[in-house]
Steps between C-alpha positions, in 0.01 A plus 500: 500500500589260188322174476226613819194319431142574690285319633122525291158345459345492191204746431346188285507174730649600834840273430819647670776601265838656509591777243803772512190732426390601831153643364459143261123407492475193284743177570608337194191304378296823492716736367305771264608437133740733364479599113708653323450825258671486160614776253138442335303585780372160516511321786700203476345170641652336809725198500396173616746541799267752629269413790154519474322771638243406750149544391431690809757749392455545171110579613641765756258806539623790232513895580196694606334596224725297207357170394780218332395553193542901529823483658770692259819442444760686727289570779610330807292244709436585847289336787295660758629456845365238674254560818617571810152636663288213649149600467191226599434451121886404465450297784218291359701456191798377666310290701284347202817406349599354765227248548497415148860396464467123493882426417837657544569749217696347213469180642231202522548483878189553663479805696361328882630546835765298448708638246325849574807642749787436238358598183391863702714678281434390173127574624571866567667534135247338338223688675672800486594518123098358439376845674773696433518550894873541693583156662501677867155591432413140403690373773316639794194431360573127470627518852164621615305226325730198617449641850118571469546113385683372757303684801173361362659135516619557891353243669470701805184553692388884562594457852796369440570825259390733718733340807779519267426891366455551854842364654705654170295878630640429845819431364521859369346673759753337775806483294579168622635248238536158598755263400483387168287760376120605555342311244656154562389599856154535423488161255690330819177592746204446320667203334470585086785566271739815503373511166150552530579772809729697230237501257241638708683770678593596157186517403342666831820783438445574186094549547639786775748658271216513249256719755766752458565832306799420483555107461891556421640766689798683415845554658429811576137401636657240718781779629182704611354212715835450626504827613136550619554160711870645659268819585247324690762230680705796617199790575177321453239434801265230301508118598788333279235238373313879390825563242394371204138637498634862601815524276235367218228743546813753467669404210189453269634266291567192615285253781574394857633190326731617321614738792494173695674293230784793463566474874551132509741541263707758692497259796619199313785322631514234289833610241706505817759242463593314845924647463394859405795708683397759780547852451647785755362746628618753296364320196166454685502857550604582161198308327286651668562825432524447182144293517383818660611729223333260264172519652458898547582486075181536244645168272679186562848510384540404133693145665363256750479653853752232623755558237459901493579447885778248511641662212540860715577331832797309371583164638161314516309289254135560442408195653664651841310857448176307478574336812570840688180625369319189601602526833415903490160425456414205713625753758310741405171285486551393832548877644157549284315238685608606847392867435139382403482245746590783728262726363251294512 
């Protein structure tokens, strides 16, 4: 479309630009200088109204294996892609970057907690284009440090940490959610801030996901402890509380955590809002068999479950299928827990 323009970030010092080049890397201060060849084959020097280039580009790493001085004429410049693998050295490197930062790049502001949440971005580029390192890579390694950071500033006493790990573990193993949200109910009864709750949960999850083969399961990981968990509510003779340890030991690849995490998230009620319309009984009926036919497959469908569902039904939103499934299985939990208690 004529006259478009994109919104970029300079490779150099992080500023935001717009450009009707969707793939522009420089904004208009550090734009490469362009020369000209004449019929001589001399190159022609550039006109004053020519930017600068910035130091940092003209010093930008040559081809393997071709110094600048060896470089011929004709042969095209390209760079190595950047890394995408985070390995521990990588990390430290990141990391020691990091720490030594003591302003915001291309700027004299200096880099402290204060100015630290704004100026994230021009961070990442700077970082990024130092190690030659994708931004997402840089990104979630900076996350990790500021938390690390922040959860060794908690002033919360190790009781008071393991009360609130405690409660959140409850929380997940009950299904209840309390008004306003777990978190701010835990900061509300041992009287700290919501703040200082959400970091340590955080951190507490992400030390579980980390004991794990598999610390980010797949969809089609997560369909297969769908379906081991549907098993074992409909045919299974273990204790409920027993689900996550069994379906674990299973699977192989992921921990009772994460089986127990997984289920939480089935039962969550939260995204219903209060005016969601009712469905008949012939729509009830017509989700789930369709749920059913889902759940005997080997993949997930290519499209959300919700969506693939409402989209085959006819008539409902996704919102409304969710709600039918919802109800399916708090029905079916409760049929669980009479048959052990019975068996018991």
């Amino acid at each position: 479309m004529t006259g478009m323009k994109f919104r970029r970030s300079c490779d150099q010092c992080g500023v935001t630009f717009f450009s009707t080049d969707r793939k522009a890397r420089f904004c208009q201060k550090h734009q490469p200088r362009r020369v000209a060849h004449n019929t001589t084959g001399r190159t022609a020097p550039p006109t004053s109204a020519t930017p600068k280039l910035a130091k940092a580009v003209i010093g930008a790493r040559p081809p393997v294996g071709l110094s600048g001085t060896q470089r011929q004429k004709g042969v095209t410049r390209q760079r190595q892609p950047q890394i995408r693998t985070l390995t521990p050295e990588l990390r430290a490197r990141i990391a020691s970057a990091f720490q030594h930062m003591q302003t915001v790049p291309g700027s004299a502001i200096p880099l402290d907690a204060k100015h630290l949440e704004r100026h994230l971005r021009q961070i990442h580029t700077a970082i990024s284009q130092q190690l030659w390192v994708s931004r997402a890579v840089v990104s979630q390694v900076i996350q990790e440090l500021r938390t690390a950071l922040a959860v060794a500033s908690i002033e919360l006493t190790p009781e008071q940490k393991e009360q609130a790990i405690a409660m959140y573990r409850r929380f997940i193993e009950t299904g209840e959610r309390p008004a306003g949200g777990r978190r701010r109910f835990i900061a509300q009864q041992l009287g700290v801030s919501l703040d200082s709750v959400v970091l340590v949960i955080r951190h507490w999850a992400q030390s579980q996901y980390a004991q794990s083969p598999t610390p980010k399961p797949t969809r089609q990981q997560l369909f297969l402890i769908e379906k081991a968990f549907y098993r074992h509510l409909t045919e299974g003779h273990e204790p409920y509380e027993d689900f996550p340890e069994v379906i674990a030991q299973e699977l192989g690849f992921v921990t009772p955590y994460q089986v127990l995490r997984w289920i939480d998230v089935l039962y969550d009620n939260s995204k219903f809002p209060p005016d969601l319309p009712e469905v008949t009984p012939e729509q009830r009926a017509a989700v789930l068999e369709e749920y059913h036919a889902y759940l005997r497959q080997d993949a997930p469908p290519e499209n959300s479950l919700h969506n693939t569902i409402a989209e085959k039904v006819g008539g409902l939103s996704p919102r409304q299928v969710h709600k039918v499934l919802y109800d399916y299985r708090v029905e079916l939990r409760r049929q669980c827990l009479e048959r052990t208690l019975v068996s018991a």
